[in-house]
C-alpha positions as CSV (number, residue, x, y, z in Angstrom):
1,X,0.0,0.0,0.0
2,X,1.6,3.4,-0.9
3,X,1.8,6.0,1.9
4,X,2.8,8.9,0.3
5,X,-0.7,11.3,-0.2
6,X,-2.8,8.5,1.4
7,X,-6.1,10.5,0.9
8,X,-6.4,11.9,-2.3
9,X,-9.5,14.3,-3.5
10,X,-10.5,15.1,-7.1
11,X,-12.2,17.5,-8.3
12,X,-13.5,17.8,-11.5
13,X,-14.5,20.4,-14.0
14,X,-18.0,21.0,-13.0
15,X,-20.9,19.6,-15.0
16,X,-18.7,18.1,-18.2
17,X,-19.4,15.2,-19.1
18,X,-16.5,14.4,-21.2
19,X,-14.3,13.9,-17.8
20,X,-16.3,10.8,-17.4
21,X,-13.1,8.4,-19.0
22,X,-10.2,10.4,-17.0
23,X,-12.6,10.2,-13.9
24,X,-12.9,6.8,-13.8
25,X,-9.7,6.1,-14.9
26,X,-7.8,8.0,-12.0
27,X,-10.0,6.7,-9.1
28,X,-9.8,2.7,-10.2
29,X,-5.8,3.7,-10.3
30,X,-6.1,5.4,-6.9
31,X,-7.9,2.6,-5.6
32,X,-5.9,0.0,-6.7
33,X,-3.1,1.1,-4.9
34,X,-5.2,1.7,-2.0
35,X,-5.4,5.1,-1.7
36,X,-8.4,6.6,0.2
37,X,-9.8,8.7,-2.5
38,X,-12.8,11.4,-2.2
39,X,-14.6,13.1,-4.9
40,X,-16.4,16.2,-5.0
41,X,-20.0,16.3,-5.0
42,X,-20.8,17.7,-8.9
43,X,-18.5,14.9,-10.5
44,X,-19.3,11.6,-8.4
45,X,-22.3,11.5,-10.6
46,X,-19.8,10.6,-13.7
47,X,-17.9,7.9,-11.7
48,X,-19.4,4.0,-13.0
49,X,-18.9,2.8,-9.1
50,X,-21.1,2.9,-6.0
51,X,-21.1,4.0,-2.5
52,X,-17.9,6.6,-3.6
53,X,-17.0,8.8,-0.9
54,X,-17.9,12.3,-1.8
55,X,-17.8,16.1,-0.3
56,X,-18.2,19.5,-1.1
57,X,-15.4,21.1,-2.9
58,X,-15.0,23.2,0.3
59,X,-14.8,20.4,2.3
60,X,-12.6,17.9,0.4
61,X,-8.9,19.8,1.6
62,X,-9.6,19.2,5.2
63,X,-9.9,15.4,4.3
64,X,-6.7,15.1,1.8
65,X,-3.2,15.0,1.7
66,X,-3.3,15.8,-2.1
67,X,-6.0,17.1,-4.3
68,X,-5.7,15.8,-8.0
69,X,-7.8,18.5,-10.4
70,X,-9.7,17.2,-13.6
71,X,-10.2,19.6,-16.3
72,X,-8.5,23.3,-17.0
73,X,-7.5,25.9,-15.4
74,X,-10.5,27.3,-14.2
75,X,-10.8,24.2,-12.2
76,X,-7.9,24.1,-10.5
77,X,-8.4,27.5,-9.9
78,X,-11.6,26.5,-7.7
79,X,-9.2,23.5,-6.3
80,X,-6.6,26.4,-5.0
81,X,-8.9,28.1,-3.3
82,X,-10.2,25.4,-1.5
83,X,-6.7,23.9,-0.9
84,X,-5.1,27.1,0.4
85,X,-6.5,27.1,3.9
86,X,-5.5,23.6,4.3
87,X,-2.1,23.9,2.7
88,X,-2.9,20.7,0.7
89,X,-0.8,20.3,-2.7
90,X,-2.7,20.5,-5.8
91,X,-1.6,18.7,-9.3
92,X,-3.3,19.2,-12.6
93,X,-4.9,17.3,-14.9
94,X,-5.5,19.1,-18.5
95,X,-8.3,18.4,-20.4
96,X,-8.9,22.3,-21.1
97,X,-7.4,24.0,-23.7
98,X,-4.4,25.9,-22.8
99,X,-3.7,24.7,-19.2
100,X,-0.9,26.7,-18.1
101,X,-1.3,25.1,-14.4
102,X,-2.4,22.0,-15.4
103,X,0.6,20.3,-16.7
104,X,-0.6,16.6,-17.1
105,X,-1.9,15.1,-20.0
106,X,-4.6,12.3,-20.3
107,X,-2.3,10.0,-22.2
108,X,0.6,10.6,-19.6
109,X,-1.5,10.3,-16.7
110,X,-0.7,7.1,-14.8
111,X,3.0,7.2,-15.2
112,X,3.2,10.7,-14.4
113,X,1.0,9.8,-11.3
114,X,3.5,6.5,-11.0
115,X,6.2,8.7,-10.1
116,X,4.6,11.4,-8.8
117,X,2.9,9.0,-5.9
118,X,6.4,7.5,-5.8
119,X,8.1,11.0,-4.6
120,X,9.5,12.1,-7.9
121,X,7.9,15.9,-8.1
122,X,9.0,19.0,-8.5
123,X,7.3,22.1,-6.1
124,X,6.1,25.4,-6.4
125,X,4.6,28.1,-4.2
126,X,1.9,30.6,-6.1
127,X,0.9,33.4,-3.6
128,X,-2.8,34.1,-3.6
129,X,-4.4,37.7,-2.8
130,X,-7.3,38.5,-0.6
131,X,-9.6,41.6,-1.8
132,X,-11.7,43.1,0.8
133,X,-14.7,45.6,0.0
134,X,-15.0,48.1,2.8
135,X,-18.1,50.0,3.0
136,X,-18.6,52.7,6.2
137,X,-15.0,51.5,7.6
138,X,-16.6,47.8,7.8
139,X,-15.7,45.0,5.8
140,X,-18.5,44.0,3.7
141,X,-17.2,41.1,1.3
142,X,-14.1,39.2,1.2
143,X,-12.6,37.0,-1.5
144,X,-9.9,34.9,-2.7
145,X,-8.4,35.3,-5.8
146,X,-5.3,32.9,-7.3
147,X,-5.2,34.5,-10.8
148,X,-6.2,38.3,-10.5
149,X,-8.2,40.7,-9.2
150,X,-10.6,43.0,-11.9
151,X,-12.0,46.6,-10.9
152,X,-14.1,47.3,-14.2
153,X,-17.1,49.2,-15.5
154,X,-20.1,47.4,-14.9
155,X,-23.9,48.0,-17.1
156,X,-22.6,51.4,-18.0
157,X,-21.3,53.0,-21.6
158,X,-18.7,55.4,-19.6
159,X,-15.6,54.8,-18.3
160,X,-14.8,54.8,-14.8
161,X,-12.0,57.2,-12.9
162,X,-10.6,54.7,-10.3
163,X,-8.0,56.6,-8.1
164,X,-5.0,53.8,-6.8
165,X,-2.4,54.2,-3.8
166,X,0.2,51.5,-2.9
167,X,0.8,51.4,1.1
168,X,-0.5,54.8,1.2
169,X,1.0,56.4,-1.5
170,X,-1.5,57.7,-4.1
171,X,-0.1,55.9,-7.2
172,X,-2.4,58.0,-9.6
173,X,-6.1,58.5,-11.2
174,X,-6.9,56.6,-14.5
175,X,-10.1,56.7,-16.7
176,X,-10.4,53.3,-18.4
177,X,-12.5,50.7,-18.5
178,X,-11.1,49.0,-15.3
179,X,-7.5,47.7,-13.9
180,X,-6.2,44.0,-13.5
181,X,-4.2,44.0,-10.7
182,X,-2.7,40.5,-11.6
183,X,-0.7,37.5,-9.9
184,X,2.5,35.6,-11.5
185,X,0.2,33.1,-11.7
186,X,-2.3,35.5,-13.8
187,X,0.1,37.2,-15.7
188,X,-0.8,34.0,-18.4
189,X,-4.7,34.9,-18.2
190,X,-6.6,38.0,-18.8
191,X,-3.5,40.3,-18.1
192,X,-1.7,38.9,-21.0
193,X,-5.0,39.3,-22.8
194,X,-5.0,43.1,-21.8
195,X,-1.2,43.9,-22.7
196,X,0.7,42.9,-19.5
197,X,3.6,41.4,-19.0
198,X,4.4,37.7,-18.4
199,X,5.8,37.2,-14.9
200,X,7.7,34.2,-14.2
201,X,6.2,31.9,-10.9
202,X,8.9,32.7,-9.0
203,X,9.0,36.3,-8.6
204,X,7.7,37.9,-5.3
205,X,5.6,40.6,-7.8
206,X,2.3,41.6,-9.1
207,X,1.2,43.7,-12.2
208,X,-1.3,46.2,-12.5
209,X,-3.0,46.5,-15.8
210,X,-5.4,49.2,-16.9
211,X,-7.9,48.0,-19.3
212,X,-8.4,50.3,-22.1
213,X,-7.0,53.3,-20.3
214,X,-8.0,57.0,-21.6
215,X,-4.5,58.4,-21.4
216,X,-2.2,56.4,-23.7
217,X,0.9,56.9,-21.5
218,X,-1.4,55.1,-18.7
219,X,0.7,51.5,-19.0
220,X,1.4,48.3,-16.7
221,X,3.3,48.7,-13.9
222,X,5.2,45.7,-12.0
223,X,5.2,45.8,-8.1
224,X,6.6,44.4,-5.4
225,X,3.6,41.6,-3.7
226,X,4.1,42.9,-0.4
227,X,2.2,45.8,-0.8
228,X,-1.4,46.8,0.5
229,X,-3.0,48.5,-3.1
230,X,-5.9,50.6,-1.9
231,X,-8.3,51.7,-5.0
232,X,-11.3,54.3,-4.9
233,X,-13.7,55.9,-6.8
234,X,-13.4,59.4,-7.9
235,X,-16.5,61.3,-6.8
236,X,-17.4,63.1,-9.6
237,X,-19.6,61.0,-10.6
238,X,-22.4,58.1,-9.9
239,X,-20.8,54.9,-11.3
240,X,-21.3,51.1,-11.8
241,X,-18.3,49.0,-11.3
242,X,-17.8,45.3,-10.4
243,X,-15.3,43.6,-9.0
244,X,-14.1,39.8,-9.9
245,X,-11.6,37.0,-8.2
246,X,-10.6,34.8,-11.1
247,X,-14.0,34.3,-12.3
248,X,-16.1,35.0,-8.9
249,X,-18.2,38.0,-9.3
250,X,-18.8,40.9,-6.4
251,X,-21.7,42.9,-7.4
252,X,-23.0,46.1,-6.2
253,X,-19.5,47.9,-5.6
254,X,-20.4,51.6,-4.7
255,X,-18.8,54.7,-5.7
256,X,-17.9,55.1,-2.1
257,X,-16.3,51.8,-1.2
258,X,-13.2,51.3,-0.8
259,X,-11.6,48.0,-2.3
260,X,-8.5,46.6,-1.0
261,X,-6.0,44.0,-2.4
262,X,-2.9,42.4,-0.5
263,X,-1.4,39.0,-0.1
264,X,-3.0,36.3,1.4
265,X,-1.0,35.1,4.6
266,X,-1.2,31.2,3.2
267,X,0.4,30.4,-0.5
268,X,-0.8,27.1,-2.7
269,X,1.8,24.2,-3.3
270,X,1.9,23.0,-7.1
271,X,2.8,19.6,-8.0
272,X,5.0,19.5,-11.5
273,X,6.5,16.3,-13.2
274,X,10.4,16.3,-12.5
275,X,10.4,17.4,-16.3
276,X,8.3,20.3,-15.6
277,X,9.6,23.4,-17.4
278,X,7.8,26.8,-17.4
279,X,9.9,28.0,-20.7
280,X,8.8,25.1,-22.6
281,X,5.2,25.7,-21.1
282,X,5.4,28.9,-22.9
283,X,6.5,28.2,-26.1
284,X,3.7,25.6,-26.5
285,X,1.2,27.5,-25.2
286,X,1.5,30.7,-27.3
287,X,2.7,29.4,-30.2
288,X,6.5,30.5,-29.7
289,X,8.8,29.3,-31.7
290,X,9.8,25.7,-30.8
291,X,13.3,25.2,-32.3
292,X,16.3,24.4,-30.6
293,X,18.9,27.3,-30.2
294,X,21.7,27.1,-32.4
């Protein structure tokens, strides 16, 4: 019987179908080498077995030792945020389309897991932030993002004027249409997508991207991560802005909150093949070129 990640949850990408033959694949492996293994609640109902155990995707961290997620990156997404509390390690399973965190294929999956389960991994910390909504000096919502954090025009044609300080110090005032203030982690998602730059894992930074800025000298800026950013409204006007975690929406922001972003106490722990490479991650996923230097 292996010891190593005796309990192992999965979590799967949430009402797809077409995880059905990786499912069922990975928890007959898990079993079979007598692992205690836990699925999420949404994709038990694609496993062929009975009487599987089964949890919440909030709950399943505080009952593993490793959390194995099924689909793309929005799923492991939801994984690390359930994970992080509990410090479990996370490893990826791609069946999305570009999969910059989840680094395992389908047809490598049980010998990656072979020597994965066996010890043979490579590590990585991702910091998460924590965004807080403070309305009348109490805080009124609180969030967890792993990718980025999005201030943006919300039902309205007009840009908004969103006024940004950094520990304090008023950073400046920007019309756009909102600002991405963006992990390592996110600087591969909807930063990129905006014009940011690509921050490698290991670097103790975040990115602030405005997203379709008035003033065309208004361009990223890299930070250090241990940083409290505060951003406000300029009063000038009634506005409708929203802000998101990843892809988890806060509605209802007012022109007189005030929204703050800093680093969450607790980072996620990535599992990686011994093979894993993040260059070679990026010239397959964008398209770069793929020869070998001369």
């Amino acid at each position: 019987m292996s010891t190593l990640f005796q309990r192992i949850g999965i979590i799967g990408k949430i009402g797809d179908p077409s995880i059905a033959g990786t499912l069922n694949q990975l928890y007959a492996y898990l079993q079979n080498r007598g692992h205690t293994v836990m699925v999420d609640a949404e994709s038990v109902k694609f496993l062929n077995p009975i009487n599987v155990q089964s949890a919440a995707i909030e709950d399943l961290a505080r009952h593993s030792d490793l959390i194995i997620a099924v689909g793309g990156d929005g799923t492991f997404l939801s994984a690390s945020r359930a994970a992080a509390d509990y410090e479990v390690p996370i490893l990826g399973v791609n069946l999305g389309r570009l999969g910059f965190l989840v680094d395992i294929s389908p047809e490598q999956l049980l010998s990656q897991l072979d020597a994965i389960l066996a010890g043979h991994y490579k590590t990585e910390q991702r910091h998460l932030l924590i965004t807080q909504i403070i309305r009348d000096d109490q805080v009124i919502h609180q969030q967890t993002a792993v990718n980025e954090v999005v201030v943006h025009r919300w039902v309205t044609p007009s840009m908004i004027e969103i006024v940004t300080s950094i520990d304090g110090v008023y950073l400046n005032t920007q019309r756009s249409d909102g600002l991405i203030v963006a992990t390592p982690t996110g600087s591969t998602a909807y930063s990129l997508s905006a014009g940011g730059p690509i921050l490698h894992p290991g670097l103790h930074a975040l990115v602030l991207v405005p997203l379709n800025p008035h003033t065309l000298s208004n361009r990223p800026i890299v930070i250090d991560d241990n940083v409290e950013i505060e951003i406000r409204f300029s009063h000038t006007k009634q506005i409708n802005a929203q802000v998101t975690c990843d892809h988890l929406e806060i509605p209802d922001v007012r022109c007189s909150d005030q929204i703050v972003i800093k680093k969450a106490d607790k980072a996620i722990t990535i599992l990686h093949p011994e093979d894993h490479d993040f260059f070679h991650i990026l010239r397959s996923k964008l398209n770069w070129s793929g020869g070998n230097p001369a």
